[in-house]
N, C-alpha and C positions, 0 to 999 in steps of 0.2 A: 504494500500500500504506500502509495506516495503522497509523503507533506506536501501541504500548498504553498507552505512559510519559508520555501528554499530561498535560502539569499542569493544573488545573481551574482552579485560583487564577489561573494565569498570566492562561487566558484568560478568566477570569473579569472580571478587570484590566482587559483589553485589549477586555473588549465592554462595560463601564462608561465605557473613554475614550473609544471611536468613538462611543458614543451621547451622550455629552456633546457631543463635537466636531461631531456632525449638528445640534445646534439651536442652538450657538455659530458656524457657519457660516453657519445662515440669519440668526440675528439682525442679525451682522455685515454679511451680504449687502443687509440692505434699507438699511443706512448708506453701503454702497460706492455704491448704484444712486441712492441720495436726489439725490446735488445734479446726475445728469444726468436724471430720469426723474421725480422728486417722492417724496411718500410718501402717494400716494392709493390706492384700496381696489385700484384697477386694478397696479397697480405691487407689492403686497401679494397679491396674487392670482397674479399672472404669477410671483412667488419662489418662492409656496406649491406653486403648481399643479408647476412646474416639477423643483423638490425632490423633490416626493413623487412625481412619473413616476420620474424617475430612479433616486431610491432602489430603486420597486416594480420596473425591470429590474434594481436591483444585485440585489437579491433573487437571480430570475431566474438571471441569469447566476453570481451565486456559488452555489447549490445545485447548477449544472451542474457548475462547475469543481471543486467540493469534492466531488461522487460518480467521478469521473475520477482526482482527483490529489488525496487529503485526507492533504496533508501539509503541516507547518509552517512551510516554508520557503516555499511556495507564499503565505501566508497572510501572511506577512510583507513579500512583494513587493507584495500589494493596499494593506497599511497604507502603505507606506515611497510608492507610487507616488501615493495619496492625498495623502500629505504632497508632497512635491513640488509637483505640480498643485496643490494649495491655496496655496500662497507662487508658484510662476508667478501664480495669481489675483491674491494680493496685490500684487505687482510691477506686472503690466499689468494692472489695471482701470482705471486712469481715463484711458488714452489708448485704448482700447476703446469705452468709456464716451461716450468727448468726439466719438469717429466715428460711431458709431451715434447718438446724439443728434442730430449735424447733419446726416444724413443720412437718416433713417427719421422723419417726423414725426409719425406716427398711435402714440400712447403706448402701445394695445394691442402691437400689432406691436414695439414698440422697446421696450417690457420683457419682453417672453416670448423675443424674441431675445438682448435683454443676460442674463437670468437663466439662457441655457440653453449661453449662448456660456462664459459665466462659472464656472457652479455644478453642470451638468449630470454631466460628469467626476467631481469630486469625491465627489458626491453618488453617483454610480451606482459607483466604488469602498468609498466606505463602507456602502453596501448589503450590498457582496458580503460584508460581514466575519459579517454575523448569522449567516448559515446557514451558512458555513466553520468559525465557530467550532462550533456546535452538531454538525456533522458531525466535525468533531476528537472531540469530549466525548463521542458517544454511542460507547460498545460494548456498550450491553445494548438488546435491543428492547422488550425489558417494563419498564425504565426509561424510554425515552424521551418520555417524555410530562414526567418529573420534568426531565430536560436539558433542553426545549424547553420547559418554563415557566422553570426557573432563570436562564437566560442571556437569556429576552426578560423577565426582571425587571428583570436588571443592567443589559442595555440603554436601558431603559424609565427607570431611576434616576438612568444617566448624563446621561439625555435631559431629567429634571426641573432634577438639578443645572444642569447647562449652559443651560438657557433662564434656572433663578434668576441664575445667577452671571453671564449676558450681559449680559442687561437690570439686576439693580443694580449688580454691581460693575462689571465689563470695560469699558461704555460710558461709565460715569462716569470715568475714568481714563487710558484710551486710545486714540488713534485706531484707526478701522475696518481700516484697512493693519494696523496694526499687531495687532491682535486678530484677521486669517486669520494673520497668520506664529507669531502664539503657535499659533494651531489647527494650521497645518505644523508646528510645536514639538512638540507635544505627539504630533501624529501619528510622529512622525520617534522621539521615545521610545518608543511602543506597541511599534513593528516593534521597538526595539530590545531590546524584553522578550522581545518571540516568538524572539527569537532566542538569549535564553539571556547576550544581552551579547558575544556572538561576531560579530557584525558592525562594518562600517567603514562601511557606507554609511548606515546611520542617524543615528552620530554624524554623517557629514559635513552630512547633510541637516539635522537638529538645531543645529548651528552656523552653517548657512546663513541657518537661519529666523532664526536670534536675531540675528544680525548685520543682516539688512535690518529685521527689525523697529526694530533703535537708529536704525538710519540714516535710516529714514521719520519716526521721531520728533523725531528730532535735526533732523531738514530741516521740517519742520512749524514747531518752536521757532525755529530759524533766519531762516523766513522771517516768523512774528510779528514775532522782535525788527526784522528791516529794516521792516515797515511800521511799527513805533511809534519808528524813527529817525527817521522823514522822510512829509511828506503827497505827496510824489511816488511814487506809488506804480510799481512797477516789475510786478506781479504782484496777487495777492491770500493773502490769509490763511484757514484752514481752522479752524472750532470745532464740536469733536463735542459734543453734549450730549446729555439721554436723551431726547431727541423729536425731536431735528435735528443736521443736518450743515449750518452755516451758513458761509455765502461770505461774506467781506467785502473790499473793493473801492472803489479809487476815479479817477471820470475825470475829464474836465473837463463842464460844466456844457455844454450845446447853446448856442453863438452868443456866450458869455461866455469871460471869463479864472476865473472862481471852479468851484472844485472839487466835484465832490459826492462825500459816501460812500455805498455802498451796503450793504445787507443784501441777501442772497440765503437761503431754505432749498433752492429747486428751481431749475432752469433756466429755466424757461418766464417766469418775472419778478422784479421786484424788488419786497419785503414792504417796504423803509424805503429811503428816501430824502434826504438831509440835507446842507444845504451845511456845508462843514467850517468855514468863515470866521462863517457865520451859521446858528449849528443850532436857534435858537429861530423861524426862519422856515419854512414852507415849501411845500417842493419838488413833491411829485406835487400836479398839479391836484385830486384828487379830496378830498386831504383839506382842502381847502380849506371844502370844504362842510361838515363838520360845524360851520361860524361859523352855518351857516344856523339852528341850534338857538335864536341868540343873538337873530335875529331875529322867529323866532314865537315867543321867551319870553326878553326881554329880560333878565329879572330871575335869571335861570341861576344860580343858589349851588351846588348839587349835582351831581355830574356819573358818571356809571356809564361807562368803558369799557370795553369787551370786546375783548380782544384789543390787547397790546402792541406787539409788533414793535421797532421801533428806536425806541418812543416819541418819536413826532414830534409827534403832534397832541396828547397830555400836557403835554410841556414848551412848544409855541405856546401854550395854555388858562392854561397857570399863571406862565406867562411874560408873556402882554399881557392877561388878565384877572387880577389880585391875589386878587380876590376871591371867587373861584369855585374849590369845592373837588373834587378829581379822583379817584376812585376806579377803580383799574387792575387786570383781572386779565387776568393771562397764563399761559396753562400751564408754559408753560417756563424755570424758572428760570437755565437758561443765557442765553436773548435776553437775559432782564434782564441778566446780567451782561457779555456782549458789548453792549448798550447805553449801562450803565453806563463800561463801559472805551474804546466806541470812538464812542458816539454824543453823548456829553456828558450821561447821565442822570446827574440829582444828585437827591438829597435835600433837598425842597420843601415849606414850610407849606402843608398844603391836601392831601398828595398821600399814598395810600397806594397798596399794592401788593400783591395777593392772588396767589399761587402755586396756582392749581389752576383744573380743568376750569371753563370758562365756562357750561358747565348747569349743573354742580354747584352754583355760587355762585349762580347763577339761582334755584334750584331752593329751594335755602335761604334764600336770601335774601326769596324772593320771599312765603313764607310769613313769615319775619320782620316784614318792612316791610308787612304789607298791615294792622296794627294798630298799625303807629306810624307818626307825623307827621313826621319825616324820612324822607322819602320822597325818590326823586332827581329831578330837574329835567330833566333829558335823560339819555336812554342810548344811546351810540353803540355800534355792534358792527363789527367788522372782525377778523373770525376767518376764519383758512385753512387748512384741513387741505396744501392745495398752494393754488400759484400760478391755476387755474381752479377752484376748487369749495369753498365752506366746508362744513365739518362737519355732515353731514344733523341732525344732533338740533341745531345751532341756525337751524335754516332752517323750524321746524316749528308748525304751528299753537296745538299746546299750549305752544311755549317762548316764542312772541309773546305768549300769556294771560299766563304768568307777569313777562314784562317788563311787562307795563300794570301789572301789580298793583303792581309795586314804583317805579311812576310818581307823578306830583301829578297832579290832576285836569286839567291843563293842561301836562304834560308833552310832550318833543317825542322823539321816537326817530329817529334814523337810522344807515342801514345800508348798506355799500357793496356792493355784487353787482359781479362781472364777467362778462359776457352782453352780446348784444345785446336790444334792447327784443322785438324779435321772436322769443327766445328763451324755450326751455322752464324753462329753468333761471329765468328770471326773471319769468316768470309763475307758478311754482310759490310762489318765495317771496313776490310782492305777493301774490298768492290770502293764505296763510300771515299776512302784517303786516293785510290787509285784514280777517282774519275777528277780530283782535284791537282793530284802530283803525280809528275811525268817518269819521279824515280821512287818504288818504295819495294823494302827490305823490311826483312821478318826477323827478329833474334826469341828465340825461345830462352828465357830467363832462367831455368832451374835444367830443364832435360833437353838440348839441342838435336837430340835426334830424332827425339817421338814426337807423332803428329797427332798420336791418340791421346797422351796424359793432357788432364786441365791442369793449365798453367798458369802465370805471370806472360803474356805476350809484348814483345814491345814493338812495333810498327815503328819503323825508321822512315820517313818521306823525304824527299829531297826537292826544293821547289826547282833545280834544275834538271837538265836531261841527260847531260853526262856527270857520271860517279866520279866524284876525283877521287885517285888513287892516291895512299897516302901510307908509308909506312907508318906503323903503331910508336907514337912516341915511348912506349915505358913496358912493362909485362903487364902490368893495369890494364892498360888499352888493349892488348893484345888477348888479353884473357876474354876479353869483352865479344871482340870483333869474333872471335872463335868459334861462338855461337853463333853466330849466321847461319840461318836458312839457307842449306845449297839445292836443297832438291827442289824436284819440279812442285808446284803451288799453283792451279787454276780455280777460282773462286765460284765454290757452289750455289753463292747468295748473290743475287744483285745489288748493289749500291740502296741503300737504305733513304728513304726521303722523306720530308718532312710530311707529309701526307701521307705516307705507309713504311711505317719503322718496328716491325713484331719482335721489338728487342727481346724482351719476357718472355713469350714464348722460347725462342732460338735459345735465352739461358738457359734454360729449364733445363731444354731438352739436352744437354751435355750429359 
């Protein structure tokens, strides 16, 4: 039996919160799943797809329950049970997280199971609130049309705020734990509205949220401070920022006593590398190649990277060449700052540092530079949306044009791919470097003879058409050059374009 004395307001209120807290749940959610599943389009897809089933049965199933039993206490147990379930999310995801991850390895399968293990509940509770409330509201039939636009406004409003207020504020400020127990917060008040303030289990729940929220925070800072007491590290350290959930970590060095630090954004590898004793040297094989730049254009003054990470091959470049200037862009201005804090990046003559999209700077720049004479000398790229797949728009054959253009006539480009040579994914992108540059070579970074193991690849392009020959100045260089691709290479991918780039796919499939 339904009251006639529903407040409009109230629930007005309360379908403006649930809708906020539906897209401040998923944003949060794709922060929770990052450092065991990555943040590729596959991982993005499994949250979305996941979500929106769920919500479309909350649908469902609250229209049933609200023509049955449309009453406000009813409606209050959906909210109050929501909140709950969302702070349990918070509490266990990441030992959730860290079993399915080592357990389930095909990344399809282990994020549509983490997204649904995780968010599926919640999600299909906050559903049910749409149609409950609108079933409270309506007692006119010949109005209903105005209830059932008014409250999928409020809804639809709270759904804008909440995505704006996820992505700039919330993430910027707080950890992802911490930002579902605000959303159990927040939820744990709705119910406490619908009830007029007469209830005891919303406070309790409301107090629940807020207490583990301090406490995941407090334990985050906690465990910063013990890693910046001591390089024995006992654990690792956690930094949200607004494009990643970064791991930092450190073990001992394979066969040595010296330590390495690492960067982590996803599980599946490590983005930096860096001995803590010796951090202007280094560590992964691969980036070792980009010296190779050094040797098909000795005279290197300009230098373009794409993609920071723990800036390792930055501070090598401006470190043991003085005179060679480094121009860095990285998306995310957290790396840089966990960089700066844990990887020994300083402030360098020669070195600047650009904060945004690496098309983007491409893009402008490329039109900039293509009428003036500072042009760069090499352009190295090492961009990762995740640990297997860079970013389809820089993998494409219009963004390799725009890199020659912002080259010297005699410019060297390289780019690191992870694939193996007999891989789709990396025949898509030679295709891509090839229909740009007249000269490109392959160095396989770890196994130079196999075409089947996934690797480190490094693509050498040359903007000219003949290869200068050039004795190896040192056994360095020569160790390098070694690795070269001798055998025959014809690419089973076409050139990748900005209109059809199946990067995702073609990783997978390695």
């Amino acid at each position: 039996m339904v009251s006639q004395n529903v407040n409009g307001r109230v629930l007005g209120v309360v379908s403006f919160l649930c809708g906020a807290c539906v897209m401040v749940l998923e944003m949060a959610g794709s922060r929770v799943v990052a450092p065991y599943m990555g943040t590729s389009l596959v991982v993005w897809t499994s949250l979305i797809g996941i979500i929106m089933v769920s919500l479309t049965l909350g649908y469902w199933l609250g229209g049933i329950v609200a023509d049955r039993r449309p009453e406000m206490s009813i409606l209050h147990y959906i909210i109050l049970a929501a909140a709950l379930v969302t702070a349990i999310v918070g509490a266990a995801a990441s030992p959730v997280l860290e079993a399915l991850s080592s357990s389930v390895r095909n990344v399809y399968i282990a994020s549509v199971i983490a997204a649904a293990v995780l968010f599926a509940v919640p999600s299909a509770l906050l559903g049910m609130v749409s149609p409950f409330i609108v079933r409270l509201a309506m007692h006119n039939v010949l109005s209903s049309g105005g209830t059932v636009g008014k409250f999928s406004a409020l809804s639809s409003a709270g759904s804008i705020i909440g995505t704006f207020l996820g992505g700039f504020v919330l993430i910027s400020f707080f950890s992802s734990r911490t930002i579902l127990f605000m959303v159990a917060f927040t939820l744990a008040l709705a119910a406490l509205i619908v009830r007029g303030g007469r209830a005891v289990l919303p406070v309790i729940a409301a107090i629940f949220a807020a207490a583990c929220g301090f406490y995941y925070e407090s334990d985050d800072m906690a465990r910063e401070a013990r890693f910046m007491a001591t390089t024995e590290m006992s654990g690792e350290i956690t930094v949200e920022t607004h494009y990643n959930t970064i791991r930092v970590m450190e073990r001992a060095a394979n066969g040595t006593n010296l330590r390495i630090r690492i960067l982590q954004t996803d599980p599946l590898g490590a983005q930096s590398l860096m001995y803590v004793d010796r951090p202007n040297d280094l560590y992964s094989d691969y980036t070792k190649f980009y010296d190779l730049a050094f040797h098909y254009k000795p005279d290197v003054k300009k230098i373009l990277m794409l993609g920071g990470g723990g800036y390792c091959v930055p501070k090598h470049i401006t470190a043991t060449r003085p005179g060679a200037a480094v121009d860095v862009v990285e998306l995310d201005p957290g790396i840089t700052g966990v960089a700066r804090k844990y990887f020994n990046l300083e402030d360098r003559p020669g070195q600047r540092i650009f904060h945004e999209d690496a098309r983007m700077f491409v893009n402008r720049e490329s039109e900039a530079l293509s009428q003036n004479a500072q042009k760069y000398d090499a352009v190295f790229e090492d961009v990762f949306g995740s640990s297997y797949n860079i970013p389809f728009h820089m993998t494409t054959a219009e963004c390799m044009k725009k890199i020659r253009a912002m080259m010297t006539d005699d410019g060297v480009f390289v780019v690191n791919i992870i694939s193996s040579i007999d891989g789709e994914l990396f025949s898509g992108i030679y295709s891509s470097v090839a229909s740009a540059f007249p000269t490109v070579m392959i160095y396989p970074a770890t196994y130079p003879n196999s075409s089947r193991v996934r690797q480190n690849i490094m693509i050498v392009a040359l903007a000219n058409e003949n290869e200068p020959y050039r004795v190896p100045d040192d056994d360095y260089m020569a160790s390098l050059l070694a690795h070269r691709w001798t055998n025959s290479f014809v690419p089973r991918v076409a050139a990748f374009t900005d209109a059809f780039a199946p990067v995702e796919k073609h990783a997978l499939s390695l």
